[in-house]
C-alpha positions as CSV (number, residue, x, y, z in Angstrom):
1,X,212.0,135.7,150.9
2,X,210.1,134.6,147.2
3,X,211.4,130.9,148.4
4,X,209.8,130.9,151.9
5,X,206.3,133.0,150.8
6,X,205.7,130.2,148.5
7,X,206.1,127.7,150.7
8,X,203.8,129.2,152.8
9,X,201.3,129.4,150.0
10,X,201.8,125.7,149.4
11,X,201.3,124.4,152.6
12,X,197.9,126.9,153.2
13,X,196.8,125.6,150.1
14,X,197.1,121.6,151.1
15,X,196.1,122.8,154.7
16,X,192.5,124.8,152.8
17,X,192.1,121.7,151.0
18,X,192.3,119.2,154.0
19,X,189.8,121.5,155.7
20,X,187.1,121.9,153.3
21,X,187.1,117.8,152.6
22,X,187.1,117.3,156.4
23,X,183.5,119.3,156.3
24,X,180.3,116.9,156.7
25,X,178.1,117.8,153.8
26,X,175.2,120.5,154.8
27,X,172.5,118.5,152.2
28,X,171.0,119.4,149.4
29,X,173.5,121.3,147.3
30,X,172.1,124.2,145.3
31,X,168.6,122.6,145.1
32,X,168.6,122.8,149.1
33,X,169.2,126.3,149.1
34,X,166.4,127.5,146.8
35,X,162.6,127.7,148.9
36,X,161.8,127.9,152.2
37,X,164.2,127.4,154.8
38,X,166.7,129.7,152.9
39,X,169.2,130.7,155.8
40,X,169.2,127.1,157.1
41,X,170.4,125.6,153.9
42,X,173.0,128.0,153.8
43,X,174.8,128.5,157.2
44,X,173.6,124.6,158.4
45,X,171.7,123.8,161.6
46,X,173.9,125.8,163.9
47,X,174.6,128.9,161.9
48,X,178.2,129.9,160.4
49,X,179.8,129.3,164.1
50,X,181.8,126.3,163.6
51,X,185.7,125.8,164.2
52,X,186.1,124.1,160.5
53,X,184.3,127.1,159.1
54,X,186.1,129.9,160.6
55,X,189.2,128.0,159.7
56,X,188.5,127.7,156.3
57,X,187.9,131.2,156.1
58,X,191.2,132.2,157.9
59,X,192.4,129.6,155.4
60,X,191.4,131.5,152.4
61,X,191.9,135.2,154.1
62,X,196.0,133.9,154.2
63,X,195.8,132.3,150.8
64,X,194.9,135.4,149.2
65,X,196.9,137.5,151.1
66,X,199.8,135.4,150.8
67,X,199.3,135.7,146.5
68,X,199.0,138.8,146.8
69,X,202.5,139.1,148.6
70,X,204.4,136.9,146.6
71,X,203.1,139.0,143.4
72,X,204.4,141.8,144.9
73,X,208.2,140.4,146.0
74,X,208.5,138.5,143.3
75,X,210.4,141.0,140.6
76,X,211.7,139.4,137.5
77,X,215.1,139.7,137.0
78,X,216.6,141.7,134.1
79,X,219.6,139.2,133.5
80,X,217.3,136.2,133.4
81,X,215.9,135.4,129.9
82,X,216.0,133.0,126.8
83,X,219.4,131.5,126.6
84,X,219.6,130.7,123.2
85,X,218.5,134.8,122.8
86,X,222.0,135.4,125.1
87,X,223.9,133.1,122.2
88,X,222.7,134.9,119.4
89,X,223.7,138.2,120.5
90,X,227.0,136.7,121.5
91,X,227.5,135.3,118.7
92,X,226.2,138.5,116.1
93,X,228.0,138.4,113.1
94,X,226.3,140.0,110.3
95,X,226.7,138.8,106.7
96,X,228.8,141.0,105.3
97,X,231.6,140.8,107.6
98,X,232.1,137.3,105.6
99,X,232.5,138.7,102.0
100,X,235.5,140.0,100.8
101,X,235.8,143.7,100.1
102,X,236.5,144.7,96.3
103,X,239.5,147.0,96.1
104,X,237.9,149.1,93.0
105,X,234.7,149.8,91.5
106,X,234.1,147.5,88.5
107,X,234.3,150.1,84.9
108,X,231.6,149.2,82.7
């Protein structure tokens, strides 16, 4: 399920990003919008109406739902970790285990 959801994501993503370069430029940029003529700097000559707009906008809608989703299925499992952690604690020999054990108490 984690698999497939992101390739979802992927492909919304490359399919958002062919969409929004396909657009024809509306002018101006941010100096256009600024003044009189506000609303037809913003939304264009014909108003937000187009097919590439409301695509992009279902575009983004499913890109953010789809994060959303795959943040919620994706749980991290409990086994996975550092490996070189797993070695150590295999591996867990302390010090003292090496030294020999004295038999008696030196007498001063």
């Amino acid at each position: 399920m984690y698999g497939f959801l992101v390739f979802l994501h992927v492909l919304v993503s490359v399919m958002l990003i062919l969409v929004i370069l396909m657009q024809a430029s509306k002018g101006g940029g941010l100096s256009g919008t600024f003044g009189s003529g506000m609303s037809m700097a913003v939304f264009g000559g014909r108003g937000a109406g187009g097919f590439l707009t409301k695509l992009t906008v279902g575009l983004a809608i499913g890109f953010m739902v789809l994060a959303i989703l795959i943040s919620l299925v994706h749980t991290p499992n409990i086994e996975s970790g550092s490996i070189v952690r797993k070695m150590a604690e295999e591996e867990l020999i302390s010090p003292a285990d090496e030294l020999p054990v004295p038999i008696s108490l030196p007498t001063e």
